[in-house]
C-alpha positions, 0 to 999 in steps of 0.5 A: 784113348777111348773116353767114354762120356765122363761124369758130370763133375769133371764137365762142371769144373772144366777138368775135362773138355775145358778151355774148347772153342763153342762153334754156333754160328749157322755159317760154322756148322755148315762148314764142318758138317761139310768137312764131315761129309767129306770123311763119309760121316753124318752131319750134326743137327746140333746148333752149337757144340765145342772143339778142340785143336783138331775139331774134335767135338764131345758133344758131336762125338756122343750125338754120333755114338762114336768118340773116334769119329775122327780117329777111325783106327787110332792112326791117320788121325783126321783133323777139321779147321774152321779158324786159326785160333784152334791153335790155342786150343788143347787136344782132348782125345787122341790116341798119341800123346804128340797129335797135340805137338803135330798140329801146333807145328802145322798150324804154326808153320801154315799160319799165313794159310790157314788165315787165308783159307779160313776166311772162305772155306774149311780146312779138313784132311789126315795125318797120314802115316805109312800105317793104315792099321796098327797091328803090333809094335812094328807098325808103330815102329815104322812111322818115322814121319807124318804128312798132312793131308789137306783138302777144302771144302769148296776146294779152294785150295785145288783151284788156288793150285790151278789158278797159279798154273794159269798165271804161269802160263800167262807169263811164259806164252807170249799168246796165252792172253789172247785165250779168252776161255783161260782168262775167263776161268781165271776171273772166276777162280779169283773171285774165289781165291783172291790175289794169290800173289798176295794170299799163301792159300797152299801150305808151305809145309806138311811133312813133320817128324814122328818123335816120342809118344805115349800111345793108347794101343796096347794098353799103352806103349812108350816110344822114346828115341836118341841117336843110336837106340830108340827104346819101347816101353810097355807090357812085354805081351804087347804083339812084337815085344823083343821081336821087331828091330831087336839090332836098333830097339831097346824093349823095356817091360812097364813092369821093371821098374829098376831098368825103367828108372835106369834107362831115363836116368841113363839117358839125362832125361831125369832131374836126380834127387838135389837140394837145388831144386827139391828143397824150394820145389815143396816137391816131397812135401806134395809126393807126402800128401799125396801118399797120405791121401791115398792111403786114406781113400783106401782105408776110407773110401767114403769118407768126406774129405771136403773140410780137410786140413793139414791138422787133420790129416797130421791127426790121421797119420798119428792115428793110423800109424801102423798102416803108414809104417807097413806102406813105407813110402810116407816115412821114406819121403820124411827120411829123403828130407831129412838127407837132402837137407844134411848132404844135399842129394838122396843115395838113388841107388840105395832105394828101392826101384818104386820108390825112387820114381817118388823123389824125382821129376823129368829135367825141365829142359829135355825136349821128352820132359812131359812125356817122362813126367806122364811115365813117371806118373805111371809108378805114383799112382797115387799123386792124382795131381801128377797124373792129371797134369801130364797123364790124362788117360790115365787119371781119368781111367782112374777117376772111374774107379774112384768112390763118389766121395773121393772123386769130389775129394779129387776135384775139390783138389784139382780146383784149389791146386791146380785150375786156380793158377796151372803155370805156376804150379808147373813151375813150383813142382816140375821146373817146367814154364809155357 
């Protein structure tokens, strides 16, 4: 995903690059300008600027000219830690929608490190992958795993690694104490180092499972894996459609909403339309409005919506009745209501392809709920909440697209819907909890 520098309003109501970490302490900025020169990057004259889990810094990306400073080819995505609390932080660019999970799996298995490493040094590297370049689809079909690669500055991680061969060689050889030189080097590697008896200053692990994404590369690709199938979903003229791993890979065309919608259901990774969880969620009440918003934007695109209230969007819809009607999905979601309510489930099967992605959600307990909520996204373009929650690159190349006067629309939404309490309304709508 390559962001350009948004507008203004998302900045100011922290709809993008919010919750970051200010980095202005002078001994901060040195340390990752540091870890810049280590990447054969310049360093930053900025005397304060934000970053994210991986150290991505907006401000240090548009000084430099170059969102993917530290994503040189959208793969080995390069990282820089100057403190442990960058695991609270959120991933606001990256190129696969798990460089988020990755990370908090590092840092949360590396924890005692990190927090010894950090005290002294920066902690920089690549997630490294089989792939230098991705080229086609079985490039990123050949990325099973991930290594961390991890270096220090001031190399405080090498001589941690050298300083515990010397104490090995100090309990194995009845002599080595008699080796001035040796203990000389050791008092000076301690004095960097510490107690490494004390101090875990090398990571215990650095190998992880590369699982389910979303990538930006060709125009945005799915990969979901299950025991004996793993399947792609994307545009059929992405480069290897249909021809890398036929006999193991399931290929699927964004485009076929049927098989799409088929296959997620398929594969227990759907919540089906249910009175149990439909009727307390207020979920098609929200799909309505949503449709009923678009359809208002498309026929208005400048008109201000800032007052806007249910009574007059019900006025709207009376009034406009023709074009609801032509549209079908608003109708259609009052008729899945009313069906639910009598019979406590919707007939999936008797609705049109598109429409069934507006009457359900991911389960809340597979493990690829956000990811599915992000494709299911995909087919409501118009629920600009759904879209920002769990599909950021796309509602944010949408929010480009928008007039002035529904961009303030989108965020005044945003604020009042989704900013004011973000668990709360997950777990209203999606079932899902932090």
């Amino acid at each position: 995903m390559t962001l350009a520098k948004k507008p203004d309003l998302l900045r100011d109501n922290e709809l993008i690059y919010g919750r970051l970490l200010p980095v202005d302490e002078p001994h901060l900025i040195q340390r990752y300008n540091k870890a810049l020169a280590a990447f054969g990057l310049e360093p930053t004259r900025l005397k304060s600027f934000q970053i994210d889990r991986t150290g991505f810094s907006p401000e240090v990306a548009e000084e430099c000219g170059d969102y993917d400073y530290l994503d040189p080819n959208e793969v080995n995505r390069r990282f820089i830690i100057l403190t442990p609390s960058q695991i609270d932080l959120p991933v606001v660019h990256t190129a696969f929608s798990n460089t988020s999970q990755l990370m908090f799996e590092f840092m949360s298995k590396n924890r005692r490190a990190i927090d010894a490493l950090t005290i002294k040094d920066v902690i920089y590297g690549e997630i490294e992958d089989s792939v230098p370049k991705v080229n086609d689809i079985e490039d990123l079909l050949s990325i099973n795993q991930v290594e961390f690669k991890v270096l220090s500055a001031e190399d405080v991680l090498g001589k941690a690694a050298e300083l515990g061969k010397l104490v090995d060689r100090l309990k194995q050889e009845p002599d080595a104490w008699r080796d001035n030189a040796m203990l000389e080097r050791m008092v000076d590697l301690a004095k960097v180092c510490g107690d490494i008896r004390e101090n875990a200053l090398v990571p215990d692990q650095v190998i992880f499972r590369h699982n389910a994404y979303w990538t930006s590369h060709f125009g945005g690709l799915y990969v979901f894996v299950d025991p004996d199938m793993t399947t792609v979903i994307c545009d059929p003229a992405a480069p290897g459609f249909r021809r890398s791993r036929p006999w193991q890979v399931s290929y699927l065309s964004i485009n076929d909403a049927d098989k799409v919608f088929r296959f997620l259901a398929a594969t227990g990774r759907l919540d089906l339309p249910r009175a149990s969880w439909i009727e307390a969620s207020g979920y098609l009440e929200h799909r309505a409005e949503m449709v009923v918003r678009a359809l208002i934007r498309d026929a208005e695109p400048n008109r201000n919506l800032t007052d806007v209230d249910k009574v007059w969007l019900q006025t709207w819809i009376h009034g406009h009745a023709d074009l609801i009607a032509s549209d079908g999905n608003f109708p259609f979601l009052n008729a899945a209501k009313r069906e639910i309510a009598q019979f406590g489930h919707l007939k999936i099967e008797d609705v049109p392809p598109r429409q069934r992605f507006l009457v359900v959600r991911a389960r809340p307990d597979h493990p690829d709920a956000w990811l599915t909520n992000q494709l299911i996204s995909d087919f409501v373009p118009q629920d600009f909440v759904s879209r920002y929650v769990f599909n950021k690159p796309g509602f944010y190349k949408d929010f480009d697209g928008f007039s002035d006067a529904w961009r303030s629309h989108v965020v005044d939404v945003l604020k009042t819907t989704y900013l004011k309490d973000k668990a709360a309304l997950r777990a209203r709508l999606y079932g899902l909890t932090d």
